[in-house]
Each structure stands twice: as C-alpha cells, then as structure tokens.
N, C-alpha and C positions, 0 to 999 in steps of 0.2 A: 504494500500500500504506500501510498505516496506522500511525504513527511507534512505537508500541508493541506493534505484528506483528512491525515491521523490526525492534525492538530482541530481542524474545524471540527472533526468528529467528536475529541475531547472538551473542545468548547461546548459544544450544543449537550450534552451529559451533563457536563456542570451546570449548564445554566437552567437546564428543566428536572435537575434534582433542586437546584436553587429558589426555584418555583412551583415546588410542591410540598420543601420543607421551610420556606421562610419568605412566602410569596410579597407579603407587605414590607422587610427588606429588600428584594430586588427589583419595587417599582419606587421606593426612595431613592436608593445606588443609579436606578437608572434617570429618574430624576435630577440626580445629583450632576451623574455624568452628563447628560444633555445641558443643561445649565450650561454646565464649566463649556464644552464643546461652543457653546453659541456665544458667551463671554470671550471666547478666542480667537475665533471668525471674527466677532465686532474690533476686537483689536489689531487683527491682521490689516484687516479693510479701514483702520482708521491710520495704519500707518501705512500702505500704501496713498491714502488722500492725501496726509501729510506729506508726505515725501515730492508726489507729483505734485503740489503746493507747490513746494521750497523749490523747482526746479521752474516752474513760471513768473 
C-alpha cells in the first residue's frame, strides 16, 4: 500500500473513532482549527495588500 493511502487511511480511523468517542471535542478542535485557518488567510491577504501598497 502506498505511504500516503496508509497515512489518509490512519487519518480517517482516528478521526471517526474521534467522533464517536468524544464527538463535542472534535466539532470545538474543528472549530478551533477553522478559526485559526481563516485568521491566516486574512493575514496572508493583508500582507500581500500591504506590500502591493508600498510598491505604488
């Protein structure tokens, strides 16, 4: 099997053992993570505006 099957495969185990013993944990965590994710993006995109600014 292919080392990035094995690992997707190990992922999706975890996260649906994750969501049937601690389901209200893993929609705060993903909560959480989405949060931070779109807080990163807005910072990406505020330093590219910045930057193509300083260069006009």
């Amino acid at each position: 099997m292919d080392t990035k099957k094995l690992i997707g495969v190990v992922v999706i185990v975890f996260l649906g053992f994750w969501m049937f013993t601690d389901p209200n944990g893993l929609a705060v965590s993903a909560k959480s993570a989405g949060s931070e994710a779109w807080s990163l993006t807005e910072q990406a995109f505020r330093g590219v505006i910045d930057f193509l600014g300083a260069l006009g």
